[in-house]
Backbone bond lengths (Angstrom), bond angles and torsions (degrees), N, CA, C in turn:
res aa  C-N    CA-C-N  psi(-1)  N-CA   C-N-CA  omega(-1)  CA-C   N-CA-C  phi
1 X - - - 1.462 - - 1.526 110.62 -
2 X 0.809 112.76 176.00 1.853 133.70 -170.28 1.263 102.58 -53.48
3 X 2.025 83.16 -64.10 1.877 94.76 -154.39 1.640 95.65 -67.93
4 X 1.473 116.91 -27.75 1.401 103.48 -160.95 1.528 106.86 -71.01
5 X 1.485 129.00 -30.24 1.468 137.89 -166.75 1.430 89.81 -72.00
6 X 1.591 143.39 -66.36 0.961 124.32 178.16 1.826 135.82 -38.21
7 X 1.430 102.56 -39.64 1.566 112.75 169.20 1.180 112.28 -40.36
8 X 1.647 95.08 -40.99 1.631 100.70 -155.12 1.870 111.85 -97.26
9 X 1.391 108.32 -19.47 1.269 107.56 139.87 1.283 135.56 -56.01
10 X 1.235 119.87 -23.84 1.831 127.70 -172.47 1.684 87.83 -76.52
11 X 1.762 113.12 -59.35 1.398 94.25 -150.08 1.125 89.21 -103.60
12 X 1.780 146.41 71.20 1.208 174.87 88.92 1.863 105.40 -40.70
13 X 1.571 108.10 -60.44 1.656 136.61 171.79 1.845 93.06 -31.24
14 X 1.961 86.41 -79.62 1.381 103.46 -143.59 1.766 118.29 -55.62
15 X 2.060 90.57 -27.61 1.344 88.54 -159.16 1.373 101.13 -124.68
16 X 1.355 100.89 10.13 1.988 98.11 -173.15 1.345 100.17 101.59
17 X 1.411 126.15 172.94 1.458 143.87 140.70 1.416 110.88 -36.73
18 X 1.640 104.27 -78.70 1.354 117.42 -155.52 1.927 104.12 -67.83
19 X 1.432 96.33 -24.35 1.864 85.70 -179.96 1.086 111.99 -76.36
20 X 1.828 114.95 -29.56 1.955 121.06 -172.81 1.582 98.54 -61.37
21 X 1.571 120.86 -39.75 1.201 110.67 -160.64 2.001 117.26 -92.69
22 X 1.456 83.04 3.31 1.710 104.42 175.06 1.397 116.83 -87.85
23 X 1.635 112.18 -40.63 1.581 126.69 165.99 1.069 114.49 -91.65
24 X 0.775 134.50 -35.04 1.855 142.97 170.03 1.274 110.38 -63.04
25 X 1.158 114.19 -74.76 1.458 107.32 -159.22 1.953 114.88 -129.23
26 X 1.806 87.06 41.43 1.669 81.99 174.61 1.271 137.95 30.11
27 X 1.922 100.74 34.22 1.394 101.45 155.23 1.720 112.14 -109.70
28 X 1.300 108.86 114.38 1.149 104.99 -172.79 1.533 116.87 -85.77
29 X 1.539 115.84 178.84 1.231 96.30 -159.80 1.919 102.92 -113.39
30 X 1.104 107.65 158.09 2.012 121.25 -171.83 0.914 93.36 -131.86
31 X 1.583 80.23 161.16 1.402 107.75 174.82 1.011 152.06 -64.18
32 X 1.481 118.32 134.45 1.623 120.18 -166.73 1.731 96.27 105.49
33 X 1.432 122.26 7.83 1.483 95.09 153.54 1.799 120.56 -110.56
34 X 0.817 83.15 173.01 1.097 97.02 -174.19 1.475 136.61 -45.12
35 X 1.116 162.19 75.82 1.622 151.58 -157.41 1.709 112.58 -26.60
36 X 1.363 108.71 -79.46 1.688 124.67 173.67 1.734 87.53 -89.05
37 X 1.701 87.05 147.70 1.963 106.46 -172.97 1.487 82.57 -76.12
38 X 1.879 99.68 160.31 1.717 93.13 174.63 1.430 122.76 -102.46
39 X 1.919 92.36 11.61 1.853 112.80 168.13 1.760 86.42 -52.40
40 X 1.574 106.22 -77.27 1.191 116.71 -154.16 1.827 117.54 -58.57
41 X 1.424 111.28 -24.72 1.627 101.96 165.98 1.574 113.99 -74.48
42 X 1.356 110.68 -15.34 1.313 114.02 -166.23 1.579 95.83 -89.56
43 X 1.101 129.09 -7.85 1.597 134.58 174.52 1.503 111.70 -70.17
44 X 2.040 100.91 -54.05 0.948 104.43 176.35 1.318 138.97 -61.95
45 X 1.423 106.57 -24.31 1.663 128.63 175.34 1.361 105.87 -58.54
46 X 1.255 114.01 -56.34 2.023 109.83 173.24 1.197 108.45 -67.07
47 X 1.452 137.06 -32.81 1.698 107.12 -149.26 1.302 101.04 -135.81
48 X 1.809 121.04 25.79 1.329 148.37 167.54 1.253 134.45 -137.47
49 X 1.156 107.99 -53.14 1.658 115.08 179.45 1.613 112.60 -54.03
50 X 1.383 119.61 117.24 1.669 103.03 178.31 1.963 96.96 -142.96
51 X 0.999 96.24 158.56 1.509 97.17 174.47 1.299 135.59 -45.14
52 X 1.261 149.99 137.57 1.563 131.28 -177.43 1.567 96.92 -65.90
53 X 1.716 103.96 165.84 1.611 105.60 168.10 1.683 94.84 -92.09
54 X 0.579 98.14 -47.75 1.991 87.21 171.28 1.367 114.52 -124.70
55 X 1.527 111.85 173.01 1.448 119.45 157.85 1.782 109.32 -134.96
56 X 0.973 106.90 170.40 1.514 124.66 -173.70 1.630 90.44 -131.68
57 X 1.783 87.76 173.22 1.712 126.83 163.19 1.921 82.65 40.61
58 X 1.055 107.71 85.05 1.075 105.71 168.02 1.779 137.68 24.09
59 X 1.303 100.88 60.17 1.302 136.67 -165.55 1.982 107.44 49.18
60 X 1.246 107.07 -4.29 1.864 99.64 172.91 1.712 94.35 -48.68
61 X 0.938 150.49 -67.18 1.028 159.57 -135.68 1.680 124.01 -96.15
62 X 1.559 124.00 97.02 1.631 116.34 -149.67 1.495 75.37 -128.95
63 X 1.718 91.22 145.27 1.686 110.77 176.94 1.337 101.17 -132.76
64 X 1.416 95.94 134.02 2.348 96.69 -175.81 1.989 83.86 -97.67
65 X 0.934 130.46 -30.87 1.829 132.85 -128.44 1.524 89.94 -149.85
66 X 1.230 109.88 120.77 1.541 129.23 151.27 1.511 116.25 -61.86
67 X 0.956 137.04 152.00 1.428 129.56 162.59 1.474 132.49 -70.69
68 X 1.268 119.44 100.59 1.112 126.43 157.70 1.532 157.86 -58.30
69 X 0.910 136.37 61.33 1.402 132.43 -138.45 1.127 122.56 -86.94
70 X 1.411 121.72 32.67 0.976 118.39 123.58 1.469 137.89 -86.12
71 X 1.567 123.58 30.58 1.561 130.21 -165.73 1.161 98.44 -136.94
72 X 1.189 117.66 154.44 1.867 133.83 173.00 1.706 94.17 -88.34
73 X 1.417 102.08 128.91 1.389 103.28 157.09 1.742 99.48 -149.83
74 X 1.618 107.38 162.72 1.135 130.56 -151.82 1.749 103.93 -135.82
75 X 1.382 127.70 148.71 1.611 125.17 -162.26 1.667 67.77 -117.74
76 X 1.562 96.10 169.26 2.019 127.21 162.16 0.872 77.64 -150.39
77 X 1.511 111.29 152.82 1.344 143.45 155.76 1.645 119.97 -131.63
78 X 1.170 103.68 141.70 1.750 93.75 158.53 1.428 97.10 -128.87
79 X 1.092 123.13 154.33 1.608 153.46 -177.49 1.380 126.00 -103.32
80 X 1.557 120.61 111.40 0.919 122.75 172.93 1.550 121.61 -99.17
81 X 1.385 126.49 -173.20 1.640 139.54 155.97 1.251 96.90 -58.05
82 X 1.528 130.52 -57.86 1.842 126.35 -161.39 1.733 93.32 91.03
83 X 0.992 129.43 20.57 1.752 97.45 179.57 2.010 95.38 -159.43
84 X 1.459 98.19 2.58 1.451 116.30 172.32 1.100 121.71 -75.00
85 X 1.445 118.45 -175.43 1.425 129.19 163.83 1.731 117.20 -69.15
86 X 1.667 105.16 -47.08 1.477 124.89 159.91 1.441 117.32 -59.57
87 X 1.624 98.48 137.70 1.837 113.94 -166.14 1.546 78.64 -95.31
88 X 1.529 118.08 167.68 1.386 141.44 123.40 1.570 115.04 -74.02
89 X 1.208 98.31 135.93 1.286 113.48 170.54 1.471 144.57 -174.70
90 X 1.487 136.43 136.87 1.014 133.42 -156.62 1.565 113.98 -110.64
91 X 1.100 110.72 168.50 1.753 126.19 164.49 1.583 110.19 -111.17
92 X 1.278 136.34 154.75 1.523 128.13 169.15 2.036 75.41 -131.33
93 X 1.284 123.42 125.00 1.248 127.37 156.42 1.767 123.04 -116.44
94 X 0.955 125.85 136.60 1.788 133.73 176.34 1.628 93.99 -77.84
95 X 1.830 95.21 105.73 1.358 113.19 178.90 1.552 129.23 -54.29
96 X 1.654 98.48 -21.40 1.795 93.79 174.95 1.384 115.85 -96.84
97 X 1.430 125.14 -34.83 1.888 132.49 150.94 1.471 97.47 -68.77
98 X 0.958 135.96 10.55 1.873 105.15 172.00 1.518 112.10 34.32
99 X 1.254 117.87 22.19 1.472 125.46 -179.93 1.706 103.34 -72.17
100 X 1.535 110.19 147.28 1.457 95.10 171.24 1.554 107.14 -101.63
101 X 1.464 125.61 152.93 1.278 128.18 -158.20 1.648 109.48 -123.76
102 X 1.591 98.76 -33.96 1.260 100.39 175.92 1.683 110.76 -160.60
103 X 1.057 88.40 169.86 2.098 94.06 -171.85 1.575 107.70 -161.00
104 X 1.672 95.65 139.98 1.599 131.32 170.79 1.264 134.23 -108.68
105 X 1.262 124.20 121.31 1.441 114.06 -161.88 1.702 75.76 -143.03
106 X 1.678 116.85 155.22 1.180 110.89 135.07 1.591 92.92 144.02
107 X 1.368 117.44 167.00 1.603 114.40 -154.41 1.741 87.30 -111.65
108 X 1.326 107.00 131.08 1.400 135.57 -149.49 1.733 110.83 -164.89
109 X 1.915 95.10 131.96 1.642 82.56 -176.23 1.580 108.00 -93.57
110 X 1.702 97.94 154.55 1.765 87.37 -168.14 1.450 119.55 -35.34
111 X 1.291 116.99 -56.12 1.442 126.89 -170.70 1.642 108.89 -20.90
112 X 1.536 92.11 -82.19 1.772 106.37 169.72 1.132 126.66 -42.64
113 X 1.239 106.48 -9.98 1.975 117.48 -161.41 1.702 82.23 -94.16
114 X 1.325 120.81 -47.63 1.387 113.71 -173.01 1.067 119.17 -74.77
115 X 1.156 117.72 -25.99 1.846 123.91 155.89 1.170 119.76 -35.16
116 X 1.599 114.36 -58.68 1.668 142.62 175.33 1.184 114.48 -36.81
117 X 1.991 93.86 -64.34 1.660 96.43 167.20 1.262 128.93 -34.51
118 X 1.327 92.83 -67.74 1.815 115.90 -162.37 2.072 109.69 -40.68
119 X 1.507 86.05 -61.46 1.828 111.07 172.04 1.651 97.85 -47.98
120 X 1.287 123.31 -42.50 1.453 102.53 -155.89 1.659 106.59 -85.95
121 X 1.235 91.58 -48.18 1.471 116.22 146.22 1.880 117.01 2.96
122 X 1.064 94.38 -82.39 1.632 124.19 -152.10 1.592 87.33 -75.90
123 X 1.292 136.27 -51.98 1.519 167.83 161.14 1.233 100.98 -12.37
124 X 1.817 106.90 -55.47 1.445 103.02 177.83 1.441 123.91 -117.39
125 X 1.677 113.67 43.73 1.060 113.42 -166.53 0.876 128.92 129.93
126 X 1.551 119.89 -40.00 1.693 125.99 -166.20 1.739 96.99 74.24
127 X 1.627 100.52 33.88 1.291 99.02 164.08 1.634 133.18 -47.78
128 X 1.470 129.35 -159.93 1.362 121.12 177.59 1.615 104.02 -112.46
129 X 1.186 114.94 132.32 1.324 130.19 -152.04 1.384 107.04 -116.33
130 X 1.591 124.63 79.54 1.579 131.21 -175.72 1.443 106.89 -60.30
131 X 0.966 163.39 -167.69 1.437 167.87 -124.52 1.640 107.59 115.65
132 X 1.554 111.39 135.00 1.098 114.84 -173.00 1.666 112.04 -92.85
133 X 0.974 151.63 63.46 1.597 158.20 -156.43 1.387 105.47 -51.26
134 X 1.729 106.49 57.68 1.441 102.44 161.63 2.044 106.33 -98.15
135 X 1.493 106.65 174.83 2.009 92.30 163.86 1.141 123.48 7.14
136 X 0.740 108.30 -79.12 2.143 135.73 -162.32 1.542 87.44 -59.56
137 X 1.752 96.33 -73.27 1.534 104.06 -150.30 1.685 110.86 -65.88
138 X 1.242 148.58 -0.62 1.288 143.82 128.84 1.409 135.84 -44.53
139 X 1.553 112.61 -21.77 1.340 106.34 160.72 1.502 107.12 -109.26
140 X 1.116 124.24 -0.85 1.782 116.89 160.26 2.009 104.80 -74.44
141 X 1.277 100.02 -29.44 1.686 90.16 -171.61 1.701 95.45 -87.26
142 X 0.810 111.43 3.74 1.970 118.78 -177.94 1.597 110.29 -85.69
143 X 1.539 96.45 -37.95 1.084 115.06 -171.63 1.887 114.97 -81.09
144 X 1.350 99.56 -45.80 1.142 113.99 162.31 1.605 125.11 -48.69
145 X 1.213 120.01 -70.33 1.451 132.00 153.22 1.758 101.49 -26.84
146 X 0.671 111.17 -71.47 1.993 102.36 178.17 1.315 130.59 -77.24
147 X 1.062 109.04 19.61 1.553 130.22 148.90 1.346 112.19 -113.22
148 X 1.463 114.17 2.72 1.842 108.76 156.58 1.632 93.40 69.44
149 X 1.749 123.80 29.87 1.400 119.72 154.00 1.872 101.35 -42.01
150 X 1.511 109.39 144.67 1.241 94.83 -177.91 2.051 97.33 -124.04
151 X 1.286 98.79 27.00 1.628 93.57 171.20 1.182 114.37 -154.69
152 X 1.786 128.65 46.16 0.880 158.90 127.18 1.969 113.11 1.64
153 X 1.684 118.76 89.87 1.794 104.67 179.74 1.749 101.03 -68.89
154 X 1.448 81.91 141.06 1.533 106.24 170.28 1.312 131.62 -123.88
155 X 1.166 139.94 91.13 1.557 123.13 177.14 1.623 113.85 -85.64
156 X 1.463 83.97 166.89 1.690 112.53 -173.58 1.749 92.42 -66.33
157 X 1.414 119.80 134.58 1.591 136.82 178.46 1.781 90.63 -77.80
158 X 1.642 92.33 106.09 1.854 93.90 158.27 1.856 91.84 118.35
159 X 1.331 111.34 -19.37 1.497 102.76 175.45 1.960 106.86 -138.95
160 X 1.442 94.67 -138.97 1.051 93.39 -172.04 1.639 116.58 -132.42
161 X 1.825 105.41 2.88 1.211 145.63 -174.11 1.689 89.99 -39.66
162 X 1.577 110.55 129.68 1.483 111.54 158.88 1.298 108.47 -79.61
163 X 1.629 126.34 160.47 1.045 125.75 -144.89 1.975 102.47 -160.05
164 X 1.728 113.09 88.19 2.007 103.40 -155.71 1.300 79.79 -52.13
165 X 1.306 77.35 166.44 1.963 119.25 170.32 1.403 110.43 -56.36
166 X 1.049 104.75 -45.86 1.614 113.34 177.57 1.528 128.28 -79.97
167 X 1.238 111.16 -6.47 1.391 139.14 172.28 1.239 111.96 -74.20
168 X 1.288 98.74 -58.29 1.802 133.73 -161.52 2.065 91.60 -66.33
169 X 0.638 119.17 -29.43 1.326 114.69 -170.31 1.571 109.01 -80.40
170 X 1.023 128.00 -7.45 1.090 137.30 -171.05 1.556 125.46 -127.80
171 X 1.550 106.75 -15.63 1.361 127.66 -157.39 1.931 86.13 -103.89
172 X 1.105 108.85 125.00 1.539 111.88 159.69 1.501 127.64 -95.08
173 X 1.404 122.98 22.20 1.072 141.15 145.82 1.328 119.61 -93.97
174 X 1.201 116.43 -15.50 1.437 103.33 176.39 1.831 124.16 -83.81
175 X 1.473 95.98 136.40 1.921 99.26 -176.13 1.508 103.03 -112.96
176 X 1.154 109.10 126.12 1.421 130.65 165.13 1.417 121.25 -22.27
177 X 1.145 148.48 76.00 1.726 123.55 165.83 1.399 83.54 132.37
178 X 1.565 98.54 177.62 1.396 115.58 161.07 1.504 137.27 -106.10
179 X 0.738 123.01 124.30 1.816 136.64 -164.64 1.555 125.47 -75.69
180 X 1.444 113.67 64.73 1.646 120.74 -172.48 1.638 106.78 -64.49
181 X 1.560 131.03 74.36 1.029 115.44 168.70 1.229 123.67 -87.55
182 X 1.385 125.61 -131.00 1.836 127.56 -169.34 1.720 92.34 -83.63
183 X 1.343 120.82 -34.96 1.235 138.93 -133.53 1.546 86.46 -95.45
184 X 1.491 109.51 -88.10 1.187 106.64 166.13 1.841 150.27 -41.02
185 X 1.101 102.09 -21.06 1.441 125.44 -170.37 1.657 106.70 -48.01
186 X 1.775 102.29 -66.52 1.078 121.39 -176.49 1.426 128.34 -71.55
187 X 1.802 114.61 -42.08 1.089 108.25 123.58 1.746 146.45 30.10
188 X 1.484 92.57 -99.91 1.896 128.24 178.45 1.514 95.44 -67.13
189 X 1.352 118.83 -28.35 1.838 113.09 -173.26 1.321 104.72 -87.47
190 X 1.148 107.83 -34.13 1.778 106.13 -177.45 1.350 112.14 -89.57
191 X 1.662 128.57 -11.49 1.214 100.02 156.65 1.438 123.01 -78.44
192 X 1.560 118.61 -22.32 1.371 133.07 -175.28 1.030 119.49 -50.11
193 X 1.321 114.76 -32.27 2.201 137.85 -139.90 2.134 76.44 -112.43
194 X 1.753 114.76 -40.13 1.515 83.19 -168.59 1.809 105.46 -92.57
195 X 1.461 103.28 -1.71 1.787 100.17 -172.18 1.614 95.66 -77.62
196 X 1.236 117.54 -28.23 1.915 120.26 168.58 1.058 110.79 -48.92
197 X 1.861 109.16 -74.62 1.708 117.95 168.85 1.405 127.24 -21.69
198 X 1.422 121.83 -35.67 1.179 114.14 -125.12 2.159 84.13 -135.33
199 X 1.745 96.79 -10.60 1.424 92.53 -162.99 1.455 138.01 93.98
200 X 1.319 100.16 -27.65 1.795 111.15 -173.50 1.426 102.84 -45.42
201 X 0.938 129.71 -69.17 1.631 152.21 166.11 1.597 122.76 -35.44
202 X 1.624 118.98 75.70 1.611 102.52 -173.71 1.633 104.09 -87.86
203 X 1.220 111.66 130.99 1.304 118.73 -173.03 1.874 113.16 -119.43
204 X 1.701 97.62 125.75 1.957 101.29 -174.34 1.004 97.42 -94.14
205 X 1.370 139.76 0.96 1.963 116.62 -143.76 1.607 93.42 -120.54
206 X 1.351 111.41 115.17 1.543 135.33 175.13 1.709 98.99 -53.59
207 X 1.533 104.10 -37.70 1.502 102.69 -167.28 1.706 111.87 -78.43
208 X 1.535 121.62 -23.34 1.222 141.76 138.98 1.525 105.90 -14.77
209 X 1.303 96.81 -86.51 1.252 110.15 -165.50 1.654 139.52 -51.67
210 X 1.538 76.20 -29.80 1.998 103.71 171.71 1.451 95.80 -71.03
211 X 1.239 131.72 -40.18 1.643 131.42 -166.65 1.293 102.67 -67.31
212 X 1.613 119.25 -48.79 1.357 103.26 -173.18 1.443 113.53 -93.59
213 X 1.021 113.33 25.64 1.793 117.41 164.95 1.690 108.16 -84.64
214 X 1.312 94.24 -49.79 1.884 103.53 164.90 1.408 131.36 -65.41
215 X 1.360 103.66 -18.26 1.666 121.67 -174.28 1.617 106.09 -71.23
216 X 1.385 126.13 91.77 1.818 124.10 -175.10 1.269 117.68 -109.90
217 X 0.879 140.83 -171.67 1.323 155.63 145.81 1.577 109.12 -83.25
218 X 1.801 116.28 117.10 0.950 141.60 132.94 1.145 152.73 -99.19
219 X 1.685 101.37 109.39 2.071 104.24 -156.28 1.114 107.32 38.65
220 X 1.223 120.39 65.61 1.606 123.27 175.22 1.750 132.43 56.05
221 X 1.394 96.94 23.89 1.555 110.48 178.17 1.616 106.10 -118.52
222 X 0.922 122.86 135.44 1.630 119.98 172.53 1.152 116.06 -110.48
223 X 1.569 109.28 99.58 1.571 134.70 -176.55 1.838 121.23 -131.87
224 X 1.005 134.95 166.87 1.305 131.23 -148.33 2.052 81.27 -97.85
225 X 1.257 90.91 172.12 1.884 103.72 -159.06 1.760 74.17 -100.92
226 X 1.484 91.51 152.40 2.109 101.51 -162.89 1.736 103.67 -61.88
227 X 0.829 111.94 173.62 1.308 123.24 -170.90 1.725 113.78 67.60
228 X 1.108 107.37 -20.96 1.709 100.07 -170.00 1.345 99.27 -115.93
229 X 1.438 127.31 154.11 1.668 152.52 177.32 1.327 95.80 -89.61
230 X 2.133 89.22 158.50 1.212 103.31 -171.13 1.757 96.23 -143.82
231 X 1.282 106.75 9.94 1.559 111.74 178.40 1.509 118.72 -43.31
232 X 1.635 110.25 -47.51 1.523 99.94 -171.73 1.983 96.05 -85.02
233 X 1.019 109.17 -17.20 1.671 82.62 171.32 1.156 117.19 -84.53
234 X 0.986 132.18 -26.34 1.516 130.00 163.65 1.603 127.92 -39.27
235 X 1.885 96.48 -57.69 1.352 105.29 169.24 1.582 114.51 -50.49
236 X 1.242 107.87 -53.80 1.587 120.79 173.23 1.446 117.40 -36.84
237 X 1.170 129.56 -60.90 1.296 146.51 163.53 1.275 103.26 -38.21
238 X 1.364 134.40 -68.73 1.410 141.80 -158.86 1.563 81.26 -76.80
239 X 0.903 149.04 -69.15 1.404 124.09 -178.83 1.075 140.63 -23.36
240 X 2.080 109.07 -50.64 1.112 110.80 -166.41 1.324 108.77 -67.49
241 X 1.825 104.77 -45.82 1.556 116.36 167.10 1.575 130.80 -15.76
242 X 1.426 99.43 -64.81 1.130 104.02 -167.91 1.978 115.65 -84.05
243 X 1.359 107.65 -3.25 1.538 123.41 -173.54 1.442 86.17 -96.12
244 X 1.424 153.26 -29.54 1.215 122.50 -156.08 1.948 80.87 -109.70
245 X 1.481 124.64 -52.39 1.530 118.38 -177.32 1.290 117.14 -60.06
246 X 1.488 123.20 -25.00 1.738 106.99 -164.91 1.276 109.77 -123.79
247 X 1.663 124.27 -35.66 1.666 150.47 -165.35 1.478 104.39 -75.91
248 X 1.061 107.44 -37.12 1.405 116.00 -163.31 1.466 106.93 -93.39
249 X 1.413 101.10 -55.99 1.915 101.80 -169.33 1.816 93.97 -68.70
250 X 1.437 118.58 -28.92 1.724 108.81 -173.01 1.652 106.31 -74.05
251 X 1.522 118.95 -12.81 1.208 110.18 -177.55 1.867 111.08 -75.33
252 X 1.769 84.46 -29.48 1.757 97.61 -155.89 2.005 96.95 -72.16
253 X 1.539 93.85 -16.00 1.804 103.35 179.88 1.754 101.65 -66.48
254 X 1.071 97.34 -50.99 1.570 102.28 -175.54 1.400 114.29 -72.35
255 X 1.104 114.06 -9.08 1.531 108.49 178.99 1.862 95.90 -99.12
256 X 0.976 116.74 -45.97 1.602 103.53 173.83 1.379 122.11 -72.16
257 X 1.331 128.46 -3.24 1.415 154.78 174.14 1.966 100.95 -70.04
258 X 1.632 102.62 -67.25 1.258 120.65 177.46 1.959 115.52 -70.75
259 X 1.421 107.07 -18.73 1.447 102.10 168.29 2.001 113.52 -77.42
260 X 1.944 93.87 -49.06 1.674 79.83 166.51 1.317 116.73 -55.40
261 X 1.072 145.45 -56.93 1.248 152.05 -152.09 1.383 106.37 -56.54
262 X 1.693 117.27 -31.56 1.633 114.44 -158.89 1.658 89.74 -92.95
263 X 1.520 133.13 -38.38 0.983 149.08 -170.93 1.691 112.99 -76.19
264 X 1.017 124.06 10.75 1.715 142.69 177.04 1.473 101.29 -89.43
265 X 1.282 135.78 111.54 1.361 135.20 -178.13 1.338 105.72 -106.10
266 X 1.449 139.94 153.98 1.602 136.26 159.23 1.461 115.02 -120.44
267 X 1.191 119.87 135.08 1.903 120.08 173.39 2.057 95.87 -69.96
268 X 0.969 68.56 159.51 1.941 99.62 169.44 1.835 95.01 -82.41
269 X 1.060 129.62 -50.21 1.671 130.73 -126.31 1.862 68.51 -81.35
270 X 2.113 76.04 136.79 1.922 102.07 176.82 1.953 89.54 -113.32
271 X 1.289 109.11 156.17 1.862 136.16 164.13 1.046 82.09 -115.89
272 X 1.896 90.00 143.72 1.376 103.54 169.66 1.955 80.22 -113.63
273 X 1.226 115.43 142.49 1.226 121.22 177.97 1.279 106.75 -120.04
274 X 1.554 130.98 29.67 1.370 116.61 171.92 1.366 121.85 -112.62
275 X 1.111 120.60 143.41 1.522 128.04 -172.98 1.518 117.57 -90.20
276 X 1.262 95.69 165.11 1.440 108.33 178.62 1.578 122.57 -40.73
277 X 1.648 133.93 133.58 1.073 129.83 -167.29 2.127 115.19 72.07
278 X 1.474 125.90 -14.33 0.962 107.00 161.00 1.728 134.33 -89.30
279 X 1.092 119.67 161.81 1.555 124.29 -169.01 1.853 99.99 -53.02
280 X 1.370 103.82 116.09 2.123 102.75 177.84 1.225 108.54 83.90
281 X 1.093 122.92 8.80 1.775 126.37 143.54 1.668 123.63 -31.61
282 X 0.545 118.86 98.60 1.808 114.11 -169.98 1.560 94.74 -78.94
283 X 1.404 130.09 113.98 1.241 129.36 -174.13 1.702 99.16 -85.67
284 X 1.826 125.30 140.73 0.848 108.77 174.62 1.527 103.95 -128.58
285 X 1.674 113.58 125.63 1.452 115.09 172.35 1.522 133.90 -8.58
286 X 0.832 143.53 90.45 1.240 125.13 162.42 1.495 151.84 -20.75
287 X 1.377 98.93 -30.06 1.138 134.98 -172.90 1.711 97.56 -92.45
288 X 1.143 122.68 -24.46 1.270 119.17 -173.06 1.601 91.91 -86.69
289 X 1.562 111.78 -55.09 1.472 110.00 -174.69 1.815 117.63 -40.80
290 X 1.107 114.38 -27.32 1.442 123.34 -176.81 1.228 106.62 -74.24
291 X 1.466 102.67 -40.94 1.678 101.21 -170.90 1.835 108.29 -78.49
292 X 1.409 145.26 -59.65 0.893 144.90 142.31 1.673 114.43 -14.53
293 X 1.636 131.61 -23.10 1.351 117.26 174.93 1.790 103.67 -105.27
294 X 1.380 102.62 -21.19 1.257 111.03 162.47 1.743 119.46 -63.32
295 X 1.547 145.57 -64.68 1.015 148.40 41.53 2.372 74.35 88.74
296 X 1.292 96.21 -105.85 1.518 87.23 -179.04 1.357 123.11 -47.19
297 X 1.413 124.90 -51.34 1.162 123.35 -168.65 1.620 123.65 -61.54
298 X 1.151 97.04 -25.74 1.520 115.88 -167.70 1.997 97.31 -86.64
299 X 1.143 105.08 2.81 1.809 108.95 -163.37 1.759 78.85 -105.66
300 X 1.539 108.76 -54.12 1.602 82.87 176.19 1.465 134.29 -126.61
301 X 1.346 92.86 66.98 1.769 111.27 -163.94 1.720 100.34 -78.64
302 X 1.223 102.69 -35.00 1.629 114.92 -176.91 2.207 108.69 -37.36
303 X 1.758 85.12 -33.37 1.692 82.13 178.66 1.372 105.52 -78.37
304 X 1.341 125.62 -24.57 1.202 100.00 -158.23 1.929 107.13 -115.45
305 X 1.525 91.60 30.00 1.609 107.21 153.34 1.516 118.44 -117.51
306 X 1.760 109.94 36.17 1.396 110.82 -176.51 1.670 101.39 -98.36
């Protein structure tokens, strides 16, 4: 029927194909498809994908966006060995467009990789610099920290709580980087797969895009098909994650932080609270005091000629 094809267009909209037909109609989804539909990467390829205006480090390195400073932007990284099959590589995205601005791919030893950071880092701000704290990525955030990076992500030890930079220095719960475990993993993919769906996420990088064509479902794990990487979607993912759970609600803190703050009023009116015999005592006549109780009495004598 009509009405029913429309339903089923809405939650086609809301949840994708492959999720309508996962909640809908208990066909779940196997292996060997795809993560993001390749209708929808293939959308992105026309009416997103565009060339960098430059590249660096020997083209690993593509920039759509100069730095602006007047904009919040934020680094991801994922971390490799440097001498593997797996690239290191980062995202730099503009936290209120979720636009991507710039991208890293390329086999690099941590050390230098934290260099990369730091430089790219500083480039746009001394932005906030996520790091993934797997092997590798503990001595890139080691490294970072001793170059006095000063916007280092931190979560709360035991959750997933964002945690400022400036907090974090003081807080002994706080752990360095971000933590892709069993828990989290899947998580970071499903917000990624709905910030695509849904648009949140404008994405330039052709090389992006090739990743998540390879990016499938295996026996219920979503990992890239063998031979091919999944570093920059990963980073991507951990991005989106952490821009819609930690970036966003800490901005919305500071904005209700800065509304009390504007809404705090103060009087002018000074007390003098010092007494007789101390230094700035304002001595007052006596003679005046009489007159002022005189002065009253006489205002309401009328009662006490009733």
């Amino acid at each position: 029927p009509e009405r029913d094809q429309s339903w089923r267009d809405k939650q086609d909209e809301l949840l994708g194909v492959k999720g309508a037909a996962q909640e809908c109609d208990c066909d779940f989804i196997t292996s060997g498809h795809s993560v993001v539909e390749g209708t929808l990467l293939k959308w992105y390829e026309t009416t997103h994908v565009k060339d960098p205006i430059q590249t660096r480090m020997n083209g690993e390195l593509w920039i759509w966006e100069e730095p602006d400073y007047t904009k919040n932007y934020v680094v991801v990284a994922d971390v490799a060995r440097g001498d593997a099959a797996d690239n290191s590589a980062f995202h730099i995205f503009n936290v209120d467009s979720m636009e991507q601005v710039a991208e890293y791919q390329g086999k690099i030893a941590p050390e230098q990789y934290a260099e990369l950071l730091f430089q790219t880092a500083r480039e746009y701000g001394n932005c906030l610099t996520i790091v993934e704290n797997n092997s590798f990525g503990y001595g890139v955030l080691e490294k970072l920290k001793s170059m006095k990076h000063p916007a280092i992500y931190h979560h709360r030890k035991g959750s997933y709580d964002f945690i400022e930079p400036i907090q974090a220095s003081y807080d002994t719960n706080a752990v360095p980087g971000f933590s892709t475990n069993v828990k989290m993993r899947p998580l970071a993919i499903a917000k990624l797969e709905e910030f695509l769906r849904t648009n949140i996420v404008k994405i330039n990088s052709e090389r992006l895009i090739n990743e998540l064509r390879t990016f499938v479902w295996n026996g219920g794990k979503a990992e890239a098909i063998k031979g091919k990487n999944d570093d920059l979607v990963m980073s991507c993912a951990i991005g989106c994650w952490v821009r819609e759970g930690a970036l966003i609600i800490s901005q919305r803190d500071v904005q209700y932080r800065q509304i009390l703050v504007d809404n705090i009023r103060t009087q002018g009116r000074t007390f003098n609270t010092t007494i007789p015999g101390m230094t700035g005592h304002e001595k007052v006549e006596q003679k005046k005091r009489w007159a002022e109780a005189y002065n009253n009495a006489r205002e309401f004598s009328w009662l006490l000629n009733k």
